[in-house]
C-alpha positions in Angstrom: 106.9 108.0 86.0 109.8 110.2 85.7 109.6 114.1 85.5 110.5 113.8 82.1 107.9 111.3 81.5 105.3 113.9 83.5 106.1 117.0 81.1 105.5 114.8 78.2 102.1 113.6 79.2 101.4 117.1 79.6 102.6 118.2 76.3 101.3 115.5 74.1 97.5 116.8 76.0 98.2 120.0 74.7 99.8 118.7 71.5 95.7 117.3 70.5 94.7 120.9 70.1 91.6 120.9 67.2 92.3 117.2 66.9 89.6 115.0 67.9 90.9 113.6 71.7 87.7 111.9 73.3 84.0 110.6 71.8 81.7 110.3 74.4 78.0 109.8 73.5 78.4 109.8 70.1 80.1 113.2 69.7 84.0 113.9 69.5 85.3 116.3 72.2 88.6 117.9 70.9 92.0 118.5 72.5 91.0 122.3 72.8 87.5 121.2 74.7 89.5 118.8 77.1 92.4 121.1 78.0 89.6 124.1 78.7 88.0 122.1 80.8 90.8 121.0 82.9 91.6 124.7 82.9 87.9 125.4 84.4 89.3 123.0 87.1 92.0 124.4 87.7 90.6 128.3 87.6 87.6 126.9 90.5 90.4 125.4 92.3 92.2 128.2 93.0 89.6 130.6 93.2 89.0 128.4 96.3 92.3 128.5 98.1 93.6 125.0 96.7 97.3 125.4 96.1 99.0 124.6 93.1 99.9 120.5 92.9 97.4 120.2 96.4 96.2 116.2 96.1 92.3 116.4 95.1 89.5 113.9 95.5 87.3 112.9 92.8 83.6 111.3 92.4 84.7 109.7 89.6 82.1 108.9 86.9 82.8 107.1 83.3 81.9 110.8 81.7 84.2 112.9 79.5 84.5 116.3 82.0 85.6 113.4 84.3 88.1 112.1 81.6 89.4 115.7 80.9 90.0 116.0 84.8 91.9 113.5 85.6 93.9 114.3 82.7 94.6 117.8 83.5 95.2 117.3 87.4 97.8 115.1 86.3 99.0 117.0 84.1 99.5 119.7 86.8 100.9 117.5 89.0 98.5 116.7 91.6 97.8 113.4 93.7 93.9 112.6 92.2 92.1 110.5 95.0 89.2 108.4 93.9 86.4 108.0 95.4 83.5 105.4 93.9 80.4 107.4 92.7 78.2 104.0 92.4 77.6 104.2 96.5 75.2 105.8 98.1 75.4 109.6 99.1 75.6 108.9 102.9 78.9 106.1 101.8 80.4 108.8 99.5 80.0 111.4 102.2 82.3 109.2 104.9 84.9 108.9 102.3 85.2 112.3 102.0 85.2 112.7 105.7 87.9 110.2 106.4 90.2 111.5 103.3 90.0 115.3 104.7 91.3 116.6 100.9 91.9 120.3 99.9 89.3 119.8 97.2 86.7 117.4 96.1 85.4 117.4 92.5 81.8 115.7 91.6 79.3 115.4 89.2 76.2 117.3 89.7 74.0 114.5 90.4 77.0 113.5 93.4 76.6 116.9 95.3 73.7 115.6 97.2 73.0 116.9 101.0 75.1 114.5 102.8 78.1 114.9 100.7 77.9 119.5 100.4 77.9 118.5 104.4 80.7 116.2 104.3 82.8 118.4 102.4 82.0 121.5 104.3 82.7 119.6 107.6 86.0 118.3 106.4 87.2 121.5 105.3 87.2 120.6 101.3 86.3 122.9 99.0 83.4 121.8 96.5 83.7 122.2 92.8 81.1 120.5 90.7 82.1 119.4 87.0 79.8 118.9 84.2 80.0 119.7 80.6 79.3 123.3 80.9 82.8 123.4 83.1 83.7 124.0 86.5 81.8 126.0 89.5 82.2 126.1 93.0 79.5 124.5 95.3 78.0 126.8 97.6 78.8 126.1 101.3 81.8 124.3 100.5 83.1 127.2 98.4 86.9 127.6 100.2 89.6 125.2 101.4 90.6 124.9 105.3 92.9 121.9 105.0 96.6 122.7 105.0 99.1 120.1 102.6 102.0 120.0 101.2 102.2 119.6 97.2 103.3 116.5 96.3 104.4 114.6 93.0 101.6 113.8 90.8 99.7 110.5 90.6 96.4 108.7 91.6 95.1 106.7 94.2 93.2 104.2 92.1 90.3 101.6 93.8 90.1 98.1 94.5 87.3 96.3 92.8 85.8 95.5 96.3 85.0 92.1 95.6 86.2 90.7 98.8 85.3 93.4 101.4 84.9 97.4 101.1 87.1 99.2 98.3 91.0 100.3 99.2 92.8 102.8 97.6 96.2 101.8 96.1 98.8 104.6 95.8 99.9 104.4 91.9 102.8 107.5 91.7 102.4 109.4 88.6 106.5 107.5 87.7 104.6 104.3 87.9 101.8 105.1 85.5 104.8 104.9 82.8 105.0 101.4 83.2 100.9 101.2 83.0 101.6 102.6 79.6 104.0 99.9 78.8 101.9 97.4 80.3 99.0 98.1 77.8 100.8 98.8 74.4 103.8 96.4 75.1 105.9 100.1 73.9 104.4 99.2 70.3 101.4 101.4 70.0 101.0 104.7 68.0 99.0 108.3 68.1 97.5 107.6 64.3 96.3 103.9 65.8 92.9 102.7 66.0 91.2 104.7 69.3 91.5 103.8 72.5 88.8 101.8 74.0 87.8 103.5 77.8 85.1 102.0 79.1 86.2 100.0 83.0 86.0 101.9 85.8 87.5 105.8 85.8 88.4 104.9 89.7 90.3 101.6 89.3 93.4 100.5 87.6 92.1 99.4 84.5 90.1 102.4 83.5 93.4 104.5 84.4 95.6 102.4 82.5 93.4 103.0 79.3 92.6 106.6 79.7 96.7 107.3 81.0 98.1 104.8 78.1 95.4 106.8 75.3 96.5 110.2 76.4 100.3 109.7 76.6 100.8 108.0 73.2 98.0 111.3 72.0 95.7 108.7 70.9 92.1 109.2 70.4 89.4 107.7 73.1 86.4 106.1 73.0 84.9 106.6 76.3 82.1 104.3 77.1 79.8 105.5 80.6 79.3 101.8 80.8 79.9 98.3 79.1 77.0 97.4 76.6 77.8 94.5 74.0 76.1 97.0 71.2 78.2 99.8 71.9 81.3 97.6 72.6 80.9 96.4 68.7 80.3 99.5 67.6 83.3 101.2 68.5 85.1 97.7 67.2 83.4 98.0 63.7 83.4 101.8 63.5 87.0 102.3 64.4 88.2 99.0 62.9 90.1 98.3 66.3 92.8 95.8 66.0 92.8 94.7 69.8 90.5 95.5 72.8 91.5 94.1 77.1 88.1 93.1 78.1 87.2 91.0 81.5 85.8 87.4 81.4 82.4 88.7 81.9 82.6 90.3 78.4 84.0 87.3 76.6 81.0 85.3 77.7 78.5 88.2 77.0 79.9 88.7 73.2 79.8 84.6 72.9 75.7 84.9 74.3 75.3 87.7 72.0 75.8 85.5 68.9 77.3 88.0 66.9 77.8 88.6 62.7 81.7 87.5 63.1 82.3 90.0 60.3 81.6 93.0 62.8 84.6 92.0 64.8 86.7 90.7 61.4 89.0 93.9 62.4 90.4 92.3 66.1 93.5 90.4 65.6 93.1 89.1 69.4 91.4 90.3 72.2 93.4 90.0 75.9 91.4 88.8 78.7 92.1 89.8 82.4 90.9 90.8 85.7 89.9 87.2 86.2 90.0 83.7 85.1 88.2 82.9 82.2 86.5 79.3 81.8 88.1 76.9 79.2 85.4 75.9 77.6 84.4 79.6 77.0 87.5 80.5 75.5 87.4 77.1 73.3 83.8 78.5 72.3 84.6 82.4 71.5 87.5 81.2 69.2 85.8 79.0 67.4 82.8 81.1 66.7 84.9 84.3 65.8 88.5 83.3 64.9 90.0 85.3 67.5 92.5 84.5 69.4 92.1 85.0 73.2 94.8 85.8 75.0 95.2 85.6 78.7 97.0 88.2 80.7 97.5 88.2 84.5 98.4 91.6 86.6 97.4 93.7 90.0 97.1 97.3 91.1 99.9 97.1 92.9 101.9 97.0 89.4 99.9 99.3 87.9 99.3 96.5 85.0 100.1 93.4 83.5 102.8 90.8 85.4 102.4 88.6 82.8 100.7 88.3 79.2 100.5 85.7 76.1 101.7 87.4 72.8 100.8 87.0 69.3 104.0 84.7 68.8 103.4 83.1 72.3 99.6 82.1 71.0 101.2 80.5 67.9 103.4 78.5 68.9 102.4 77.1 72.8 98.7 78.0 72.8 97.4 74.8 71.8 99.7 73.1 74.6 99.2 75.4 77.3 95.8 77.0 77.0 95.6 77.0 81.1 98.3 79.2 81.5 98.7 83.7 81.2 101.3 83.3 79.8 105.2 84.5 80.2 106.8 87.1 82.5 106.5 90.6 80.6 110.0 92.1 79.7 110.4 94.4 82.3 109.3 91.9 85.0 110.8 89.0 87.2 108.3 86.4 88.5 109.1 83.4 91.4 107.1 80.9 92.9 107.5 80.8 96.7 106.6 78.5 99.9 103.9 80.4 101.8 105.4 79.3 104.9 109.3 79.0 104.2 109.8 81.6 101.4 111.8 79.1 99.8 111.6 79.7 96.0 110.0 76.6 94.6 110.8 74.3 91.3 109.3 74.3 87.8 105.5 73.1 88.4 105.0 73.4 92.1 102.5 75.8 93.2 103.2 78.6 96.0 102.5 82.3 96.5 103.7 84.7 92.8 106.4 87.4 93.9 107.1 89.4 91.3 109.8 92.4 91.0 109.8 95.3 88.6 112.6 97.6 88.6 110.8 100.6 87.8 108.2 100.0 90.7 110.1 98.9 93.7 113.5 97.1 93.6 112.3 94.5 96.0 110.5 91.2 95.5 106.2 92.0 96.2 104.6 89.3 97.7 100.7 88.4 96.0 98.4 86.3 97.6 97.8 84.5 94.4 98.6 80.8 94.1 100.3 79.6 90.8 102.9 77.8 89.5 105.5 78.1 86.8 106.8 75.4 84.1 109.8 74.8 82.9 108.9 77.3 80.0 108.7 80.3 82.1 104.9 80.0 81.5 103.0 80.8 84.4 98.9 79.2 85.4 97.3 80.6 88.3 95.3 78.8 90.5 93.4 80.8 92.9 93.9 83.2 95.8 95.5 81.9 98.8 93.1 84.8 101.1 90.2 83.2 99.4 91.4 79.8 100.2 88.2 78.6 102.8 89.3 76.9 105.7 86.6 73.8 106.8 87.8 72.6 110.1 91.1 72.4 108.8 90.7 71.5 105.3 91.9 73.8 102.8 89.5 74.4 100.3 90.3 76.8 96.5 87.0 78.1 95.8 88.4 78.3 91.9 88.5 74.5 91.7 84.9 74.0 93.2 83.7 76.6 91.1 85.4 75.0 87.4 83.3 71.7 88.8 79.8 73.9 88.3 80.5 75.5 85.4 80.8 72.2 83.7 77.1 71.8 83.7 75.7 72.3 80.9 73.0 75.0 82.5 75.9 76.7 84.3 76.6 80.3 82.7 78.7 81.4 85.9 79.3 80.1 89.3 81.0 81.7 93.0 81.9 79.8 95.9 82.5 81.9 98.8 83.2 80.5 102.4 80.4 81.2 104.9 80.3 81.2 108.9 79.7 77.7 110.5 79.9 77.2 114.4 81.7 73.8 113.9 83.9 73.9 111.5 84.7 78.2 111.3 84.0 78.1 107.8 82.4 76.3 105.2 81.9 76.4 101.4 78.4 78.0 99.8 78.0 78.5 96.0 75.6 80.4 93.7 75.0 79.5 90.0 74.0 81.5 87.6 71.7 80.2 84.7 72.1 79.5 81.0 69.0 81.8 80.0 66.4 80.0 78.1 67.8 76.9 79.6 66.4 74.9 81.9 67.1 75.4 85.9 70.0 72.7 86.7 69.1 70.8 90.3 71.1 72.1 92.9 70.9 67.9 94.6 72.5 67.4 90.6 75.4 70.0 91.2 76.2 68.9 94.4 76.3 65.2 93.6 79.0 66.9 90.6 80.9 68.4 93.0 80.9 65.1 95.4 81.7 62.5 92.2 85.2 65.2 91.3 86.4 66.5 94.6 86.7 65.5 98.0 84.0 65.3 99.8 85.2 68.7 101.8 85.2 70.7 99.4 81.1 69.8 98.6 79.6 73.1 99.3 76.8 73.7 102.0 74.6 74.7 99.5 74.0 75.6 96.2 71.4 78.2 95.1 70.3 79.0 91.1 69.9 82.6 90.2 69.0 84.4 87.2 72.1 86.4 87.3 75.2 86.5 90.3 75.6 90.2 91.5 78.5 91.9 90.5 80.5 95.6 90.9 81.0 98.1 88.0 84.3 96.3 87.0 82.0 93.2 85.9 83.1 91.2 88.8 81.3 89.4 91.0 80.7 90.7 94.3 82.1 87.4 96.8 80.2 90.0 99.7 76.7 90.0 97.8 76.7 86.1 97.3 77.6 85.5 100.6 74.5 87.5 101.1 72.4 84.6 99.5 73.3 82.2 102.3 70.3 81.0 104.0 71.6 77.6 106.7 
């Protein structure tokens, strides 16, 4: 984001004034209300020692004095460092002891014994946010770390499928191509609101609330995902699009919804994750919406690549597999892992992808995929996910398509698991069709052994009511790992 780009996400805040900017429980909080409470910030920051443009940590919660934050430090130019509030106190505190910030903001509810200590021992001055403002936290009241002010930005949060969260540094010049990654450079203050409701502390979540704030857009900020307050922002506000994850596609196709309450979407963009064919076959036929697949990363603070509208209508009966083409602004290639050799049209290898804006060098993904001659591009799995079985490579995205073909399969996860022998082998958990009866786990096996070879026939299945997952909707490849029993 370039300075320019900075003093005009600060002016268009301040340009909401009595204008309605965020709704949050049902009531609108105006421009006014949002910039006084980034000015409480602000005020208990300094009253504290904090510099001007000092990098901050936040306990971020899905709440609108959270919103307003993050939208006032960056409009001040600070660094804002996440920090995940859904851990326990005693995980919260050792991320505030290992980021040793000027300032940590929290909720009330976050400011529990563990973390005032944490804070106090790291030298970080304690403000707690709610709706009544901003106030110091007593002990921690006064800063002892020494920085130097930087350029604005955040440092967003993996999902954490894989292993414990990592920050990814997203400078506050990239977050302008976050904004062109959501609206496409189309999208309007008098649009439809802005649908907030992923995860304040990860990409997605910033993208929304950065991409609804720059354009001066109103918000909808949602604590968490429900399907009945997903559709009632859609049929309230008459919203014309909406990202959602894979997760949510399958939820709103369970829900058995009036298709007139979401007559107003033109499409809805899935991403974050694959999304199962026949799910996607089954949501547009029961609401005449057009799915559209999109495939991006933190690291590019967005989408790398996205179907269109005009895409959908003309290749999206022939290539329903695929996300889709390269955005404008971005280059994509299909590499050798082991050569770096730049493969043909339909070959899969590791995605590099290059975005001016971001870096001027290739970036390197761990994803496997492959592009046609088209330019369209089908991913295929994660090459770090890959499970190695005495030498057998195994995609856990391909077991896992197997499963979900049963027809009391709602969701499936293969994960790779220790084994003494062979270093790792494949395990899988199934989620059920509720109401449905129980599939066998002999039965899914026996699937799995008549349509892949025989290595890649998991250990074990086991048949859950529902597959753990994070805030983002994901599943969490640590928890069902967890399920392994040999």
């Amino acid at each position: 984001m370039t300075e320019s780009f900075t003093e005009t996400f600060a002016a268009r805040v301040t340009g909401y004034a009595d204008r309605p900017c965020i709704e949050f429980g049902g009531h609108w909080y105006t421009g006014t209300e949002v910039t006084a409470m980034a000015a409480a910030v602000e005020a208990a920051l300094g009253s504290a020692g904090v510099s001007a443009g000092a990098p901050i940590g936040l306990v971020v919660r899905n709440r609108w004095p959270h919103a307003a934050a993050i939208i006032g430090l960056l409009a001040a130019r600070r660094w804002v460092s996440m920090i995940y509030s859904f851990q326990s106190p005693a995980a919260i505190a050792a991320d505030i002891a290992k980021l040793r910030l000027p300032a940590v903001l929290a909720d009330d509810e976050d400011w529990t014994a563990p973390v005032v200590a944490a804070a106090a021992a790291a030298g970080s001055a304690g403000v707690r946010i709610s709706v009544s403002g901003a106030q110091l936290v007593e002990g921690v009241a006064r800063s002892h770390v020494d920085t130097v002010a930087g350029r604005s930005g955040v440092h967003v949060l993996t999902s954490g499928t894989t292993g414990p969260p990592t920050r990814q540094a997203i400078a506050a010049r990239v977050l302008e191509r976050a904004v062109y990654s959501v609206t496409g450079g189309q999208a309007r203050a008098d649009d439809p609101p802005e649908l907030v409701y992923w995860p304040l502390g990860g990409i997605g979540g910033v993208c929304q609330l950065v991409t609804g704030a720059y354009i001066g857009k109103r918000m909808v900020l949602l604590e968490k995902f429900s399907v009945q307050e997903w559709v009632r922002v859609v049929k309230t506000y008459r919203l014309q699009r909406a990202g959602v994850q894979p997760t949510v596609v399958r939820m709103l196709l369970d829900a058995d919804l009036d298709p007139a309450d979401l007559a107003s979407l033109q499409f809805i963009v899935s991403a974050s994750g694959p999304l199962d064919p026949q799910v996607r076959d089954a949501f547009e036929g029961r609401y005449r919406i057009p799915v559209l697949l999109a495939y991006g990363a933190t690291e590019f603070a967005g989408s790398v690549c996205a179907w269109t509208p005009e895409l959908y209508r003309e290749f999206g009966a022939a290539k329903r597999l695929s996300s889709g083409k390269a955005l404008p602004d971005t280059e994509v290639r299909i590499i050798d892992a082991d050569t770096g050799e730049q493969l043909q049209a339909g070959r899969q290898g590791l995605l590099e992808a290059r975005i001016a804006s971001i870096n001027p060098d290739w970036i390197r993904t761990t994803d496997i995929a492959s592009m046609d001659s088209d330019g369209f591009i089908t991913l295929h799995g994660r090459a770090d996910g890959a499970i190695n079985r005495g030498g057998f490579k195994i995609l856990p995205e391909t077991v896992r398509r197997v499963l979900v073909d049963h027809p009391g399969v709602r969701d499936a996860c293969v994960v790779g698991v220790p084994d003494a022998r062979l270093g790792q082998v494949p395990f899988a958990a199934v989620e059920v069709i509720p109401g449905a009866p129980a599939p066998d786990p002999a039965a899914l096996l026996d699937l799995v052994r008549e349509t892949l070879p025989h290595h890649s026939v998991p250990v074990r299945v086991v048949v859950v009511d529902a597959l753990p997952r994070n805030p983002a909707l994901k599943v969490s490849l640590r928890d069902v790992a967890a399920l392994y029993r040999p």
